[in-house]
N, C-alpha and C positions, 0 to 999 in steps of 0.2 A: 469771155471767150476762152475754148481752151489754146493750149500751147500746141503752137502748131508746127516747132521744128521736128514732129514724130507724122512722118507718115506713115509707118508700119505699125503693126500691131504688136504689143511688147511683151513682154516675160513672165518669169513663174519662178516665186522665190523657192517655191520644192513643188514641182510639178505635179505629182499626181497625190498629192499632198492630202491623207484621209481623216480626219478625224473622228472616231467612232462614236466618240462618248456627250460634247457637244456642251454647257454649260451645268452640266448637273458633276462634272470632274473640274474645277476648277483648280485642282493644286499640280504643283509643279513634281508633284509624286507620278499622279497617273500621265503627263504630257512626258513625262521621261521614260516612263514603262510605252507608249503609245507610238513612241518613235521608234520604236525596235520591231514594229510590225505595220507601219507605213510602204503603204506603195509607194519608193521613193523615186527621184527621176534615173539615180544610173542603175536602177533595176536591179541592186544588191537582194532586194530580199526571194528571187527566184535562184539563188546561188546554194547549194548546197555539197556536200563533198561525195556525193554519188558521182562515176564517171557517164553514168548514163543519162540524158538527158528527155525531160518530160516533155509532152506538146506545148507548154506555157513556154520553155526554155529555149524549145530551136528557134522561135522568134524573137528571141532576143541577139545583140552583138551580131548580127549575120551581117558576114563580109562580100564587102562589094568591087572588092581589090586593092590594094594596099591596105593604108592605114584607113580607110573609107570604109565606115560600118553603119550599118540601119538595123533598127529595134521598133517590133512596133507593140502593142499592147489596146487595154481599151478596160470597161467598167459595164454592168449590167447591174441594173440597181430595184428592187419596186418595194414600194412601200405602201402600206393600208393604215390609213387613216383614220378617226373617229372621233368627233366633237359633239359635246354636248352642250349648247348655249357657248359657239365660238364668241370671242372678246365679249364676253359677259354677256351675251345675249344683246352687245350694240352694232348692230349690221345693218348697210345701206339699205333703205327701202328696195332697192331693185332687187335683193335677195330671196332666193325662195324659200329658204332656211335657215334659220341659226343655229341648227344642228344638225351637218352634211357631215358624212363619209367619203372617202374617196382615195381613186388610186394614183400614188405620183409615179411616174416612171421615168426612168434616165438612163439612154444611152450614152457613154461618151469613148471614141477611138482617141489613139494617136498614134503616131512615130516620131523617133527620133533617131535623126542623121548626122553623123560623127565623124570629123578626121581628126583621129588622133586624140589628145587632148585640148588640141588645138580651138578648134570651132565646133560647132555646131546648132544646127537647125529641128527644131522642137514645135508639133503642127498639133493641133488637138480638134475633133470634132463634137459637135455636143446636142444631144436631143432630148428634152425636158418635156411631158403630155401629164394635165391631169384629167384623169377621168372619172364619173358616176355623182361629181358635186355639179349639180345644176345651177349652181350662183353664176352670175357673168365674173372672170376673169377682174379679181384687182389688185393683184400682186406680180410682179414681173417675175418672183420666185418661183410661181407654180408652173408656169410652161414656159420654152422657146422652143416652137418646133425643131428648128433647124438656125446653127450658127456654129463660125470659125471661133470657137472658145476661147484659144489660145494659141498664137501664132509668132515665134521670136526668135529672132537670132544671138546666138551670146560668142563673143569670142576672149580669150584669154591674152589679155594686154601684157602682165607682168607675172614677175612668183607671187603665189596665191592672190591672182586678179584678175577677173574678171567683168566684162560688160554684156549686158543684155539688155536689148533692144528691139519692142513689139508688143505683142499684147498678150499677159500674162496676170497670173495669182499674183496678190500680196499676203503672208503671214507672219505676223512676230509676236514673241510672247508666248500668253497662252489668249488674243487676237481680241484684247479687250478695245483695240481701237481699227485694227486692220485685219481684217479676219478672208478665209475663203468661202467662210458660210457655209459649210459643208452639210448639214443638218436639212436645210431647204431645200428644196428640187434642184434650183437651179445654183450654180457655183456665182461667186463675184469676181469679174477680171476687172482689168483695168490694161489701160494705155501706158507704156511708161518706158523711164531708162533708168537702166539702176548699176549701182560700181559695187562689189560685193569683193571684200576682202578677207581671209581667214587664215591664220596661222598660230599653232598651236594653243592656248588658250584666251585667243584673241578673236573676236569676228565682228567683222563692219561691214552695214549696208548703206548707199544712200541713194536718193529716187528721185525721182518727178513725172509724175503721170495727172490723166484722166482718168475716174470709172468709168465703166462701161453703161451707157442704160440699155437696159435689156426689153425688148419686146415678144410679145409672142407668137409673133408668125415667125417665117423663116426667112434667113438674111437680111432682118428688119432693126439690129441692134445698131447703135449709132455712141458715137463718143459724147461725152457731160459734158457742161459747159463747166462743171465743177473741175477745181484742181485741188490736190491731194501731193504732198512731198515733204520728205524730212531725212533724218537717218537714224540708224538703233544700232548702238553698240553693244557688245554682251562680253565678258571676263569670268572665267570660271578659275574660282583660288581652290587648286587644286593643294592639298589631300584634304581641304577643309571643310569638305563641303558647302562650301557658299558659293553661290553665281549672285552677279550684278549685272543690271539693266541700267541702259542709260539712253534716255532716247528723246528728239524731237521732233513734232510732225506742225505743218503749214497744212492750213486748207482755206480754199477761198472759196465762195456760193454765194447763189442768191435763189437756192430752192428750198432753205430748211426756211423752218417757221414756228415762234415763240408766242406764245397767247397771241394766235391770230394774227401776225404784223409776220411779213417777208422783207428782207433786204438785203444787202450787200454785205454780208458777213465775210470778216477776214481773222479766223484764229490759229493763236501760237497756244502747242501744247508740250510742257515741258513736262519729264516723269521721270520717277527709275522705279526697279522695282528689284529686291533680295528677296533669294530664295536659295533653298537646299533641295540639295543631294537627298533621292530616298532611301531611308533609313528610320529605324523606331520612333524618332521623334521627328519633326517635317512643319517647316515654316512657310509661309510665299505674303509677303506684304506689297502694295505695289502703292505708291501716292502722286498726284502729278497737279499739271497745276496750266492753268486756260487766261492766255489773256488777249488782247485785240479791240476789234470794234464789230459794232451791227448798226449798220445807221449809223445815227447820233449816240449809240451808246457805248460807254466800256465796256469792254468782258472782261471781269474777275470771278473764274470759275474755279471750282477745285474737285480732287475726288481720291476718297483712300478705302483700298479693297484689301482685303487681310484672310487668311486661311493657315488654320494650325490642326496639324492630327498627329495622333502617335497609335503605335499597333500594343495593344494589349496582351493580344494573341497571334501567333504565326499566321499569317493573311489577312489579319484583322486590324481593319482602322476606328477611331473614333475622331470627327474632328469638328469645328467648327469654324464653321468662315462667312462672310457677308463683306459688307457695302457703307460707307455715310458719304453721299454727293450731294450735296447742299443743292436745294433750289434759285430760283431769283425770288430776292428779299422783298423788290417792291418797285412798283412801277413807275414811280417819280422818283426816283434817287439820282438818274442819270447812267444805271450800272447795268448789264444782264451778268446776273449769277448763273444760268441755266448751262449746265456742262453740256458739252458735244461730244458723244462716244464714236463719232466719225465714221466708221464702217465694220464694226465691231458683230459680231456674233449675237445669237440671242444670249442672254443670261442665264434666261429660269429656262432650259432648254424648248420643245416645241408645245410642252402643256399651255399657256398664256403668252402671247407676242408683248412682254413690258420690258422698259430699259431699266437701266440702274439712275439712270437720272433723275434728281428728285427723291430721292430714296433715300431711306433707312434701312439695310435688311439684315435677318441676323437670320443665319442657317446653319443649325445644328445636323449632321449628318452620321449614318455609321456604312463603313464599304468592306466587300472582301474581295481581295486580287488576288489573284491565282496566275502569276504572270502573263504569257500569251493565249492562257484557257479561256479564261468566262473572267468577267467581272460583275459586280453586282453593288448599287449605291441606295440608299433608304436615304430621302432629305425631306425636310422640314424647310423651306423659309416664309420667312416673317415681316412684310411688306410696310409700313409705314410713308407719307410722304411728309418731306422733312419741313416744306414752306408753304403754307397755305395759298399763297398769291401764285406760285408756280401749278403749273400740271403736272402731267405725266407722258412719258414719252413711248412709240416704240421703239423694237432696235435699230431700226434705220432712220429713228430722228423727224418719223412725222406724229404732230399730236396724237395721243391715243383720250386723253381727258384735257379739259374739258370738249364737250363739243358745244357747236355753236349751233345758237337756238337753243340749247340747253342750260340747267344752270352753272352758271360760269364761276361763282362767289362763293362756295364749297366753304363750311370753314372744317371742315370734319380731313382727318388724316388718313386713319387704319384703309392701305391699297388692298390687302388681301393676305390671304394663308395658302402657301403652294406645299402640297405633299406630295411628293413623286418617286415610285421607283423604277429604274433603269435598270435589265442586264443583257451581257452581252458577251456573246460566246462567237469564240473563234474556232470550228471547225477542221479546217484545213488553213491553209495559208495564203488560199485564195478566197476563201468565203468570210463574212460576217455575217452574222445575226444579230440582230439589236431588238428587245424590248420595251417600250417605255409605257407605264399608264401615270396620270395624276388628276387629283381636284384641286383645283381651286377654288378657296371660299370668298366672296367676292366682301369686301369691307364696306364700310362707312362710307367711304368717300366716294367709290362706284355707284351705290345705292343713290346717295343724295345728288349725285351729276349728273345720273342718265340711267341708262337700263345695270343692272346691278346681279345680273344670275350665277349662281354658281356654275362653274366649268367642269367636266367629268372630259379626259382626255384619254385617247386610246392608239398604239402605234405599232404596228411592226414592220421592221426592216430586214429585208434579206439584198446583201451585195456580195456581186461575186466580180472579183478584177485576178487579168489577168498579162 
């Protein structure tokens, strides 16, 4: 059941919180360059030193008498679509296609209402339609008509502390286990309380919530019975460039599911992860480590993701980074090996829906940034599954191999070969543009499990927030 001392709906670790680029930028190069042109929530990036001020600006800060200020903003977003042989060409019989187009679109408003430093109330609405794919609906990401996305009150307890309470985004990192899922139609909130402290080069959060499950009509979403809480510390050693992660997350379910078996899962996941300041040369290692029960079984899970690049040439990266997350070793040990990436973002971004779990991947990549102009990323990764006895997961942790009624005993490995490239150009400082195409070549191990076709993926994105 969830925790029911939250009757309101809770918070937003950075409210309108964008991320452009989406798992094809995993280093802590582009997540530091990305934050200087976020819509963030106290609306610094509509600030400029002109005394005059634009249509975007007089909605911002407007004074309601005293220290009482309301702001309001919002997002227009559409996206076209283009698969070819979606998830390898293995789609439910009720499908009229495995190669649909289609258009996602998303509205999302807010405000936010201010006394002072003191309080404040932060309300979002949110409208997610897909249109021109004829498949029936089965993902919660592609539509929600109509729903209170985010809805929470936060108030400032002590020097740099605060609490917020209602229903809000979680992100940390760069959202390998908590992400907003920005890339999808629809965002991921959650219920929750969270105690958020920051002071000089220090910052702590800590949480307890529900996700949200999401449907797609309108004021039809409802709280999980899942729970989700831990807390992430971060330290950055200045002039050194180094930051440290340190972080713990609980979650308790009985909706995920391991070769076919559902139950009562309760995991601890412990992690840190170092990374640098961008500069010529650029590190980000992240290792962590899963233990608990499912059933009758342990969980001893693990999982280490790694990315190195250095610039050759002025705007120019080369780097290379990937994945080894061990699968479950074997079905009579007494143990599940199988990692839970919890609420994590896609990986390989929107070309294939596959998790890192279970995986082997090594991805060689080359990018040019141009600070707030355009960017541009060429990758390569290289799919392998690590345990024969294990499957393979999507990002939100439901089987994607084996299926059932299929064959289940696979001994073959090679997942696939993903080649994609992404660019994305910033416009004004209200607009993006995003392009992404890629293939995926479907391996070994597709082929011999079920339908095995190669993927030709096609995207563009235009968002304008204001």
């Amino acid at each position: 059941m969830p925790f029911q001392f939250l009757n309101v709906p809770i918070l937003s670790a950075k409210i309108f919180r964008f991320v452009f680029l989406g798992m094809l930028f995993p280093t802590q190069m582009l997540a530091q360059h990305i934050a200087r042109i976020r819509f963030d929530d106290d609306f610094n990036y509509l600030k400029h030193d002109s005394l005059k001020k634009n249509w975007d600006e007089k909605l911002k800060m407007i004074s309601l008498g005293g220290a009482v200020k309301l702001s309001v903003g919002g997002e227009w977003r559409e996206q076209y679509q283009s698969y070819t042989n979606l998830n390898f060409g293995e789609v439910p019989s009720n499908f009229e296609t495995d190669s649909p187009h289609q258009l996602m679109h998303r509205i999302m408003l807010h405000a936010n209402l201010q006394w002072a430093q003191k309080f404040r109330i932060f309300a979002q609405l949110n409208n997610t339609m897909r249109f021109w794919n004829p498949n029936p609906f089965n993902s919660q990401l592609d539509q929600n008509e109509l729903s209170v996305h985010q809805l929470f009150a936060e108030a400032s307890v002590a020097p740099h502390t605060i609490i917020r309470l209602g229903r809000q985004e979680y992100s940390w990192g760069l959202e390998r286990f908590v992400a907003t899922k920005e890339g999808p139609n629809t965002r991921q909130p959650f219920y929750g309380a969270t105690l958020k402290y920051q002071f000089q080069k220090n910052k702590f959060e800590a949480f307890l919530s529900n996700p949200i499950k999401m449907n797609v009509g309108a004021w039809d979403d409802v709280r999980s019975s899942e729970i989700l809480g831990g807390a992430y510390y971060s330290h950055a050693f200045k002039p050194k460039r180094a930051n440290l992660d340190l972080y713990y997350f609980f979650f308790e379910s009985t909706l995920r599911e391991y070769m076919f078996k559902k139950g009562l899962e309760k995991r601890h996941t412990i992690g840190f992860r170092l990374y640098s300041d961008l500069g010529p040369i650029n590190y980000d290692v992240e290792l962590a480590h899963q233990s608990g029960s499912f059933e009758q079984l342990d969980i001893n899970a693990f999982m280490g993701v790694w990315d190195f690049n250095f610039s050759p040439v002025r705007y120019g990266y080369l780097g290379f980074s990937g994945n080894y997350v061990p699968g479950d070793v074997s079905d009579k040990d007494g143990e599940l090996n199988t990692f839970n990436t919890l609420f994590a973002r896609p990986p390989f971004g929107q070309t294939v829906a596959l998790n890192i779990t279970n995986t082997l991947n090594l991805s060689p990549y080359i990018r040019y940034q141009r600070t707030n102009k355009w960017l541009v990323t060429l990758r390569g990764s290289f799919v392998d599954r690590t345990q024969i006895a294990d499957g393979i997961f999507t990002p939100n942790m439901t089987p994607m191999r084996p299926v059932l009624g299929k064959k289940i005993d696979s001994r073959e490995k090679e997942v696939c070969q993903i080649y994609a490239l992404e660019a994305n150009v910033f416009p004004t400082r209200n607009l993006a543009i995003q392009l992404e195409m890629g293939y995926c070549a479907a391996g070994s191990y597709l082929k011999d499990s079920g339908v095995g076709k190669d993927v030709v993926y096609f995207a563009l994105r235009n968002a304008f927030k204001f």
